[in-house]
C-alpha positions as CSV (number, residue, x, y, z in Angstrom):
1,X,1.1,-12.0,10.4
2,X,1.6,-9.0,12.2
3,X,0.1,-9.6,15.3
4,X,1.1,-11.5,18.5
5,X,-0.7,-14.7,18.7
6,X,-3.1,-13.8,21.5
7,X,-4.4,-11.3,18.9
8,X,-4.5,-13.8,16.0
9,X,-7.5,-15.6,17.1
10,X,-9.7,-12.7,17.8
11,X,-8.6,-10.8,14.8
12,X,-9.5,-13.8,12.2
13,X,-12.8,-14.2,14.1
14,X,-14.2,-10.6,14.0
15,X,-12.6,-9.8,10.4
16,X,-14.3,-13.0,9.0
17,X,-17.5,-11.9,10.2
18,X,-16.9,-7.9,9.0
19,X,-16.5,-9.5,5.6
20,X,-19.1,-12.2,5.8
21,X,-16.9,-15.2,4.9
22,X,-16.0,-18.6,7.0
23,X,-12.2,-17.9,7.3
24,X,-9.7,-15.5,6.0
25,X,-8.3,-17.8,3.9
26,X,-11.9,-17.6,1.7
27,X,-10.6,-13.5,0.9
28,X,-7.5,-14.9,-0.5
29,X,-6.7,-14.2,-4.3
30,X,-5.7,-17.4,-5.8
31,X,-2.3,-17.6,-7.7
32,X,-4.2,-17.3,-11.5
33,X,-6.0,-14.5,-10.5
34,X,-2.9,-12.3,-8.5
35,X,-1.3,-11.0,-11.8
36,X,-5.2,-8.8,-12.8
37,X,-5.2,-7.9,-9.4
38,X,-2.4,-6.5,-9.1
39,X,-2.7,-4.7,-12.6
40,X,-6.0,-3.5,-10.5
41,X,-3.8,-2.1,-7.6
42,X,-1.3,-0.7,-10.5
43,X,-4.1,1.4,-12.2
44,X,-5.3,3.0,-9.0
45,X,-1.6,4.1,-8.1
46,X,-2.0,5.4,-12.1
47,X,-5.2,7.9,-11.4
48,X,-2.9,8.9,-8.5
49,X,0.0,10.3,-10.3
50,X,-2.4,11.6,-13.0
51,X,-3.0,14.1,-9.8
52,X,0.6,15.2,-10.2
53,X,1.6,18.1,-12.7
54,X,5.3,18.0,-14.0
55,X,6.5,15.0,-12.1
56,X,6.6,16.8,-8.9
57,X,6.7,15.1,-5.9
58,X,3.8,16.0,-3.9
59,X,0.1,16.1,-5.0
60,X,-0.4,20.2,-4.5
61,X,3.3,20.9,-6.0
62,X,6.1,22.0,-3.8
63,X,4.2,21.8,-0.6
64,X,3.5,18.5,1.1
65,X,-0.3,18.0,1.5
66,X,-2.5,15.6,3.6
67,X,-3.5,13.7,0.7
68,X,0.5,12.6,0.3
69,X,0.7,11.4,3.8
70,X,-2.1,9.4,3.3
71,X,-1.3,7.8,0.1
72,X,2.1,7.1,1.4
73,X,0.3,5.4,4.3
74,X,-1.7,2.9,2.0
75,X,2.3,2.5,1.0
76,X,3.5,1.5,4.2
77,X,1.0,-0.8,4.8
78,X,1.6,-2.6,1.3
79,X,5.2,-2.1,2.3
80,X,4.8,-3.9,5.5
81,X,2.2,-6.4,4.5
82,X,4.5,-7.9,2.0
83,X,8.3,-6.8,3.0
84,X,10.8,-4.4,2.2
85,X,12.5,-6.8,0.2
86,X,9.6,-8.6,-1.6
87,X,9.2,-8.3,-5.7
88,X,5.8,-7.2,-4.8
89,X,7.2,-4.3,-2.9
90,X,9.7,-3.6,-5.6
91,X,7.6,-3.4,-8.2
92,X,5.2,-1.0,-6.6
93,X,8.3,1.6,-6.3
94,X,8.9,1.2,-10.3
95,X,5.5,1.4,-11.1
96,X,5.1,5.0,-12.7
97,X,8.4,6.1,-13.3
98,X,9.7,5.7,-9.6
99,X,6.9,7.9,-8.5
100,X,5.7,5.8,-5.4
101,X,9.6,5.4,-4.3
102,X,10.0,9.1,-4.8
103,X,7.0,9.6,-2.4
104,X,8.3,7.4,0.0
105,X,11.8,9.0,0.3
106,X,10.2,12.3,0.4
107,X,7.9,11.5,3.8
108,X,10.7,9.8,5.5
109,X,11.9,13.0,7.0
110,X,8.4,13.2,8.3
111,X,8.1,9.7,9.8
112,X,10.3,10.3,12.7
113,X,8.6,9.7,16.0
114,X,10.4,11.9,18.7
C-alpha cells in the first residue's frame, strides 16, 4: 500500500464504509474473474482512442488538451498501483497500438514539478 501505516488503519475504515462492505478485501476481484476485468479496463482505454483521429497523440490533435492530462492521470495511478515493472502495467502500454505508452511519454515533459 501506499500509505504510511498510521494512515492505513483510518483509510481501510472510512473506504470500507464509503463502499458499504466489511473490509477491503470484500472489493477484491478474485483470480477467475481478473482476466474479464481487465478486458473491462481494456475496452474503456478502447472508446478512448476511438477519440483520436489519425493516431495522433493527443485527444484535440497537435495540441495537448485537459482531457489528455487527465486520462494520463487514471494512467499514473494504474501505473503506481501496480508498478512500473508489473505485466499488468506492461500490457496497458501495448494495449491499442502503444497508444497509452505514447501518451505517457508525451506528458512527461509536463510532469516536472519545479
Amino acid at each position: 500500500m501506499l500509505l504510511n501505516p498510521g494512515s492505513v488503519e483510518y483509510f481501510n475504515k472510512h473506504r470500507s464504509e464509503q463502499f458499504g462492505v466489511p473490509t477491503l478485501e470484500a472489493l477484491r476481484v478474485p483470480p477467475e474473474a481478473k482476466d474479464a476485468e481487465w478486458h473491462k479496463v481494456k475496452d474503456a482505454f478502447g472508446a478512448l482512442n476511438a477519440l483520436n483521429k489519425d493516431g495522433d497523440t493527443w485527444v484535440m490533435g497537435d495540441t495537448p488538451s485537459f482531457a489528455d492530462f487527465v486520462i494520463a492521470s487514471v494512467l499514473a495511478a494504474l501505473k503506481s498501483m501496480h508498478g512500473k515493472e508489473s505485466a499488468e502495467w506492461t500490457r496497458i502500454m501495448s494495449w491499442h497500438g502503444g497508444r497509452w505508452e505514447r501518451l505517457m511519454m508525451a506528458v512527461e515533459k509536463y510532469s516536472a514539478v519545479l
